[in-house]
C-alpha positions as CSV (number, residue, x, y, z in Angstrom):
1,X,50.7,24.6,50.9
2,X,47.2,24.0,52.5
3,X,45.6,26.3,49.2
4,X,47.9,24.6,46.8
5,X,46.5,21.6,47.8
6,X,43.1,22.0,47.9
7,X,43.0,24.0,44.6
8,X,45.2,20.4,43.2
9,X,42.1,18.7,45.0
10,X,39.1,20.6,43.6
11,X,40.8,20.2,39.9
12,X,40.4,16.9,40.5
13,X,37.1,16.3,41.7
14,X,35.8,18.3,39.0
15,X,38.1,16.1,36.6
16,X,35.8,13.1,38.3
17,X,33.0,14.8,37.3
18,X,33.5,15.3,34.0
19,X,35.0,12.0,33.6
20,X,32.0,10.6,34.9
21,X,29.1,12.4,32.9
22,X,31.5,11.8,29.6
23,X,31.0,8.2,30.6
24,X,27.7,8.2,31.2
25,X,27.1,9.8,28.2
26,X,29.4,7.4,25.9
27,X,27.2,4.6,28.1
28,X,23.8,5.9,27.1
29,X,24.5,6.5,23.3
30,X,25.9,3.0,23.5
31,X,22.9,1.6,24.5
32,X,20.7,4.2,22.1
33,X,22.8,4.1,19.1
34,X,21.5,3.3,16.3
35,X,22.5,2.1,12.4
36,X,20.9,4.5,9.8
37,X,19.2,2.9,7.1
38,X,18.1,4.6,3.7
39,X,14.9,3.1,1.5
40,X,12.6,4.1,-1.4
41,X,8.6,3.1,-0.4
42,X,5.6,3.0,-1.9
43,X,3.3,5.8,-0.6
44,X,0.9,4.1,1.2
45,X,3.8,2.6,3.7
46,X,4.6,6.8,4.9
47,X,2.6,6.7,7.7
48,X,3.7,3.5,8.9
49,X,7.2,4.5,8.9
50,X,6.5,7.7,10.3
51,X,4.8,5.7,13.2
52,X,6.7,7.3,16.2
53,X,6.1,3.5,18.0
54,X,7.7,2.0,15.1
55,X,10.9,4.4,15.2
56,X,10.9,3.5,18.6
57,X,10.6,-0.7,17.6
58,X,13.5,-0.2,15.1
59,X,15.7,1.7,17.2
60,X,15.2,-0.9,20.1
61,X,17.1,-3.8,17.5
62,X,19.6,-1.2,16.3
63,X,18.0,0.6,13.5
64,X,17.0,4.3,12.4
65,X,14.8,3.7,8.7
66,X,14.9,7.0,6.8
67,X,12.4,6.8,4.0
68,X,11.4,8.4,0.8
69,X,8.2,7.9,-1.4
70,X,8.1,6.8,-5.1
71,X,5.6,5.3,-7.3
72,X,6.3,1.3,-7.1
73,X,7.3,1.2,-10.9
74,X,8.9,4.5,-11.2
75,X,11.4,3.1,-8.6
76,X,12.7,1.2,-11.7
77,X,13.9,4.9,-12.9
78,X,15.5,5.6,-9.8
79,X,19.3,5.6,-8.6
80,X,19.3,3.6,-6.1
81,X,23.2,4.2,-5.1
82,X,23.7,4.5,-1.5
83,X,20.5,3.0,-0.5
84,X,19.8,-0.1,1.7
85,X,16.9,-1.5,0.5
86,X,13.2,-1.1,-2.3
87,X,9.7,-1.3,-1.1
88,X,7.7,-1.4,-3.6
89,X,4.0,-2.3,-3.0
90,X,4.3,-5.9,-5.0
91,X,6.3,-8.7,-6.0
92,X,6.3,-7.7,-9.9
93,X,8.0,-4.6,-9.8
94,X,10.4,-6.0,-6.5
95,X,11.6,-8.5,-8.9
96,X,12.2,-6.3,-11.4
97,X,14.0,-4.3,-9.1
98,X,15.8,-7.1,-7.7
99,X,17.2,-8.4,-11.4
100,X,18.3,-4.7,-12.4
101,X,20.4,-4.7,-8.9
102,X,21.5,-8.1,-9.1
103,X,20.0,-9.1,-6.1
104,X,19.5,-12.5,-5.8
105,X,17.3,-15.2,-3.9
106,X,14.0,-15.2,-2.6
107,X,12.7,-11.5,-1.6
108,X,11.1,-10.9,1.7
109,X,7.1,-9.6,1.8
110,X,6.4,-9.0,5.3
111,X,2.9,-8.1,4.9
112,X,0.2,-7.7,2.3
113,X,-3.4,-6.0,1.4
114,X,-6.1,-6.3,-1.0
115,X,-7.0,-3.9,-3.7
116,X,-10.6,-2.7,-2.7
117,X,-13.3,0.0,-3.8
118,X,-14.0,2.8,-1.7
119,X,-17.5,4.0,-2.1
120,X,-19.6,6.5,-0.8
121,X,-23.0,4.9,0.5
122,X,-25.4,6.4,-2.0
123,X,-23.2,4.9,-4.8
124,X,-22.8,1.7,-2.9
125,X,-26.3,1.6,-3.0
126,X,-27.0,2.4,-5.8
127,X,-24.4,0.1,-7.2
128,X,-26.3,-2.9,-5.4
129,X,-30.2,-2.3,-6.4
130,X,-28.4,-2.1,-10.0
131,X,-27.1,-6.1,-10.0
132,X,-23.6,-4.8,-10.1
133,X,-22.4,-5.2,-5.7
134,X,-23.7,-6.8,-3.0
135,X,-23.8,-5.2,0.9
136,X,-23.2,-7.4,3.4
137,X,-22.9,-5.1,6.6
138,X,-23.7,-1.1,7.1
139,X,-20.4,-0.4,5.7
140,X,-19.6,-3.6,4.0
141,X,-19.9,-5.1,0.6
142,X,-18.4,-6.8,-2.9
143,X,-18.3,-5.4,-6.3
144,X,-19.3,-7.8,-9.1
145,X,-16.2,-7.5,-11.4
146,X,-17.8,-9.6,-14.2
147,X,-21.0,-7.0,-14.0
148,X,-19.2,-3.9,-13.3
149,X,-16.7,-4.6,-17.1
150,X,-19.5,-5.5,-19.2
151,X,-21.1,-2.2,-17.9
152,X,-18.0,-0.4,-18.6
153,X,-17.8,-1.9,-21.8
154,X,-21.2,-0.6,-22.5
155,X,-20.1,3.2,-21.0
156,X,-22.7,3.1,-18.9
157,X,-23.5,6.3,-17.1
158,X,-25.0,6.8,-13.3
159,X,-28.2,7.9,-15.1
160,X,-28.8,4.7,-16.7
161,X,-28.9,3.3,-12.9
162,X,-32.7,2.9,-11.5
163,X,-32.2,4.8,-8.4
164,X,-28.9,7.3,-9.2
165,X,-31.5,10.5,-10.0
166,X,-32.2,10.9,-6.2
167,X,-28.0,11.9,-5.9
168,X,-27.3,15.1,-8.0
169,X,-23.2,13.5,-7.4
170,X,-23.9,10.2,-9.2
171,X,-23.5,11.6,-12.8
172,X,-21.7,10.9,-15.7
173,X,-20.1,8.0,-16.9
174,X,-19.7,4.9,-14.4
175,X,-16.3,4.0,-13.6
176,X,-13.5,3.5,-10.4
177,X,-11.1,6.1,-10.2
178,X,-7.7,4.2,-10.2
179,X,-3.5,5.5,-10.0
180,X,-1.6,5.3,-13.2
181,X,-0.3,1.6,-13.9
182,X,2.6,2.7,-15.7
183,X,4.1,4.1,-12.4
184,X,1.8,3.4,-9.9
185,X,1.3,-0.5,-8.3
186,X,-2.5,0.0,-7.9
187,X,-3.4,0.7,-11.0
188,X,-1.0,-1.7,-12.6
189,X,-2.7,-4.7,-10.1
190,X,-6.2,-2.7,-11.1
191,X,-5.7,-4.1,-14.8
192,X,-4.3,-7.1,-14.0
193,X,-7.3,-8.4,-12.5
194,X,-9.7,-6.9,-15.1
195,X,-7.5,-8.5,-17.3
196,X,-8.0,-11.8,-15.8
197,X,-11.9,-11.9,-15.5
198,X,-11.7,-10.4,-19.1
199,X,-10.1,-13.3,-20.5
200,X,-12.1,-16.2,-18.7
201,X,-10.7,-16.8,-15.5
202,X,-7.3,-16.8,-17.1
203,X,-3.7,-14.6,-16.6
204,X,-3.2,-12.6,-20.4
205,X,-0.4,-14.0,-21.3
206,X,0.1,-14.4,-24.7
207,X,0.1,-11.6,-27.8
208,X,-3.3,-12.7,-28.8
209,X,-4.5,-12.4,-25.3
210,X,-3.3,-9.0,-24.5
211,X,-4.5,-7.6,-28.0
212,X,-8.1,-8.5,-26.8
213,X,-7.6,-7.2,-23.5
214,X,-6.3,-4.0,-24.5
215,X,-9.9,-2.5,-25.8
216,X,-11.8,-2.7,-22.3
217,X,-8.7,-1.4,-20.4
218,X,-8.0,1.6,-22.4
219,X,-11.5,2.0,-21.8
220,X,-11.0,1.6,-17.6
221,X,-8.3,4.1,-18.1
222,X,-9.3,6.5,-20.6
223,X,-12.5,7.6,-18.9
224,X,-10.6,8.6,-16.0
225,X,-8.3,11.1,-17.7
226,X,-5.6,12.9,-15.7
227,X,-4.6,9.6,-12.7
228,X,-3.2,10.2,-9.6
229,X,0.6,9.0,-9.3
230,X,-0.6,7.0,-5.8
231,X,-3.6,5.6,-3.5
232,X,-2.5,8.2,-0.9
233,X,-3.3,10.8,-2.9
234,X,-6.3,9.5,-4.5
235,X,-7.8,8.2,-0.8
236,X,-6.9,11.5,1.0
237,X,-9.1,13.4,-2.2
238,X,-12.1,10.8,-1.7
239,X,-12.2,10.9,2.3
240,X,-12.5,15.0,2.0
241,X,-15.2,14.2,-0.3
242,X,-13.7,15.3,-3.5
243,X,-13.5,13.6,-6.7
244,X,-15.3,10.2,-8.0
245,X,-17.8,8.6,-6.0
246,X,-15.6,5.4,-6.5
247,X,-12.1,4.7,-5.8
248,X,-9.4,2.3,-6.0
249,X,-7.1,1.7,-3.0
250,X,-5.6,-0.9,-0.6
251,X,-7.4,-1.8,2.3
252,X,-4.6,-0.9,4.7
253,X,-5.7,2.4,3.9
254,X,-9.2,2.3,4.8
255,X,-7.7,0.1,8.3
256,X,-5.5,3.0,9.3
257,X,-7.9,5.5,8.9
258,X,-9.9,3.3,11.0
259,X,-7.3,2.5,13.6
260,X,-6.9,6.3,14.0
261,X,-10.2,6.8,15.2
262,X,-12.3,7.7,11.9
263,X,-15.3,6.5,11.0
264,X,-17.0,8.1,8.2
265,X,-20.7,7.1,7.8
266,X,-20.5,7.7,4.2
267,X,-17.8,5.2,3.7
268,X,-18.7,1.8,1.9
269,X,-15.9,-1.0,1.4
270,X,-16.6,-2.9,-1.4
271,X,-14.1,-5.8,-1.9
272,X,-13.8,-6.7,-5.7
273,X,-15.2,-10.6,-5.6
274,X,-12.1,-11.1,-8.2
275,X,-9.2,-9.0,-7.2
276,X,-5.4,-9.2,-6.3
277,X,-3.6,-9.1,-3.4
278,X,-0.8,-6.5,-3.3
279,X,2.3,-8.1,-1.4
280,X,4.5,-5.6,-0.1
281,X,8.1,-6.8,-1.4
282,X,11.2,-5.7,-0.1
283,X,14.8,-5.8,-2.1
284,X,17.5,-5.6,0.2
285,X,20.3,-3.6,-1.2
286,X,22.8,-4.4,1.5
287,X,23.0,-6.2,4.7
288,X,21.2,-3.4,6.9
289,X,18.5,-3.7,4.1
290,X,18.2,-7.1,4.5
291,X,18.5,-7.1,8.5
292,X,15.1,-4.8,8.2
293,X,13.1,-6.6,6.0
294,X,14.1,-9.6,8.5
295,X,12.6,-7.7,11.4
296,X,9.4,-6.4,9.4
297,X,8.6,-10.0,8.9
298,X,9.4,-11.6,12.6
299,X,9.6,-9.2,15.2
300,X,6.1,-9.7,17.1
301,X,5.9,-5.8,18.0
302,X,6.4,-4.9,14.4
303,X,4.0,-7.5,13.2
304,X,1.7,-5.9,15.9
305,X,2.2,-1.9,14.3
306,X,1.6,-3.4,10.6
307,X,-1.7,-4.5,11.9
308,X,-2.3,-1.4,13.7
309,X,-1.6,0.5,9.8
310,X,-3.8,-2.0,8.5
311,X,-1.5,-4.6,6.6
312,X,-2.0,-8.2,6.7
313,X,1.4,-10.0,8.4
314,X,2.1,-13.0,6.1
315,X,1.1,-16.3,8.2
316,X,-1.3,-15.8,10.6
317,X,-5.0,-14.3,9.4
318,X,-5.9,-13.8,12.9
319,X,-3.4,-11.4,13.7
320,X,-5.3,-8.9,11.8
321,X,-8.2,-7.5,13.5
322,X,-10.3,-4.9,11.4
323,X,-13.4,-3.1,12.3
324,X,-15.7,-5.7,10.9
325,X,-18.0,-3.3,10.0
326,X,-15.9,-2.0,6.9
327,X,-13.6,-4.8,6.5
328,X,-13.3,-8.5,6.5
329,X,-11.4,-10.1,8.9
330,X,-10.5,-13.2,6.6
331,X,-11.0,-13.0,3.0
332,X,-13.7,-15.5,2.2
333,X,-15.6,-14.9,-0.8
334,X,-12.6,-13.0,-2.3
335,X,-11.1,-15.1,-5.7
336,X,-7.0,-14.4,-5.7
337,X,-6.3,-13.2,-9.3
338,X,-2.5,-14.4,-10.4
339,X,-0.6,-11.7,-11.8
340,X,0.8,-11.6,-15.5
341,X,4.8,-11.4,-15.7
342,X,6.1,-7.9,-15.3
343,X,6.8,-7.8,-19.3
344,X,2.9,-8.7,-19.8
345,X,2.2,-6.0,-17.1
346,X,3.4,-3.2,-18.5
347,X,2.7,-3.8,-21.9
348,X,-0.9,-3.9,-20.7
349,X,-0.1,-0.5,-18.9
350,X,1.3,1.2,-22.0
351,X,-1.5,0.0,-23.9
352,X,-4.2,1.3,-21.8
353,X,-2.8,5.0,-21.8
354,X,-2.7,4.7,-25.1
């Protein structure tokens, strides 16, 4: 009797047990789990979602973000079934997005960043001497957009530059290396504010105005020849050195590379004194698409990791502090190009590839 009952006893104290780490365990993926959530980005956001402290942010309000990379306009291409949400990298192809979806009412931008020109320091230089950018700080300066198209108009070449035969690099025609605006935001945003300090201080917007636009940016776009799909690509190939001595990116590019602890002494930020912001757009596809884009634009530790990746929260300038050496911390001196309307857009974008 004494064996039957202890044997009945040990069955249930290891019954307990396993009742009681089952529980726990139930308990602890209560408080852990978390709602997966499925979105097409723009390139230049990988990193930030890849950000093991901003996993860590999103799973603390409920949320796992698994992401995939597309070209902001290709994302027009894409089927979207069974995602939760678009991010492209501005409002003109979001909204396009958004009507094709039938997503309605206003569309969340959580942050933003300005187009700049990444330069390497003998360019930058030589670049300044020649009337067409002004340095401001060791690492710091503005392009002359006005100067810089009528010297594109005239294919102007490095060697036609007082100063460019010191660098063997600076050769050949003198142009920014820019991502292809019929899939890629950049470049799109790229003619768009060419297109603006083309035609006066004025958005293209009518058939007349794009006709004379379209010369000069075929011209921005031919020279290039084969364009990288996006600015990852293009500033990953200029920050190993390879390619054109003068790139078109986002300045949340150049911040993040900052923020991680690089500081190339060949790198010059030039920001465009006419250029356009790029604000990063989200269309919520369902409710767990919109509940992210709410918390990309209000939760104080995510506005914290946007800084920390180099985007701009919307609302408060001083939230973003950059290493004012290569960037500036407000954007003072920089003229805010409006956008043409996404039809105007890409019909400038098919006409420049020609």
């Amino acid at each position: 009797m004494r064996r039957i009952v202890g044997i009945v006893l040990a069955v249930l104290l290891v019954g307990g047990v396993v009742a009681a780490v089952v529980a726990g365990r139930e308990a602890d993926d209560k408080g852990t789990a978390t709602k997966t959530v499925q979105g097409v980005i723009g390139s230049e956001k990988a990193e930030f979602f890849e950000d093991p402290d901003v996993v860590k942010a999103l799973a603390a309000k409920g949320y796992t973000v698994k992401a995939e990379t597309s070209g902001s306009w290709a994302m027009e291409g894409l089927d979207l079934g069974g995602y939760d949400f678009a991010f492209p990298s501005s409002q003109a192809p979001a909204t396009e997005l958004a009507a094709k979806h039938g997503v309605r009412g206003t569309l969340p931008r959580p942050f933003y960043s300005p187009l700049v020109v990444v330069a390497h320091k003998n360019a930058a230089e030589v670049l300044a001497s020649n009337g067409l950018a002004t340095l401001d700080a060791e690492h710091r300066g503005t392009l002359k957009m006005a100067a810089y198209l009528d010297a594109a108009r005239a294919d102007r070449t490095w060697q036609q530059l007082k100063g460019a035969s010191k660098y063997g690099e600076l050769t050949g025609t003198l142009y920014l290396s820019s991502t292809d605006p019929e899939t890629s935001n950049s470049g799109a945003l790229y003619l768009a504010a060419a297109s603006y300090v083309a035609n006066g201080g004025k958005v293209v917007a009518s058939d007349a105005e794009v006709a004379r636009a379209t010369p000069l940016l075929h011209k921005l776009v031919s020279v290039q020849g084969a364009q990288q799909s996006s600015t990852d690509a293009a500033f990953r190939d200029f920050v190993s050195g390879a390619g054109n001595p003068l790139v078109l990116v986002y300045e949340s590019q150049v911040a993040s590379l900052l923020a991680a602890g690089q500081h190339p002494d060949d790198l010059v930020v030039l920001y465009p004194d006419t250029t356009v912001n790029s604000d990063h757009t989200v269309v919520p596809l369902t409710e767990n698409g919109q509940a992210v884009a709410g918390l990309l634009a209000t939760d104080p530790r995510l506005r914290q990791l946007e800084v920390r990746h180099g985007f701009r929260p919307q609302g408060e300038a001083a939230e973003f502090a950059s290493a004012t050496t290569y960037l500036k911390q407000e954007l003072t001196g920089v003229r805010q190009a409006p956008v043409p309307t996404s039809a105007v857009l890409h019909e400038l974008a098919r006409r420049a590839r020609g």
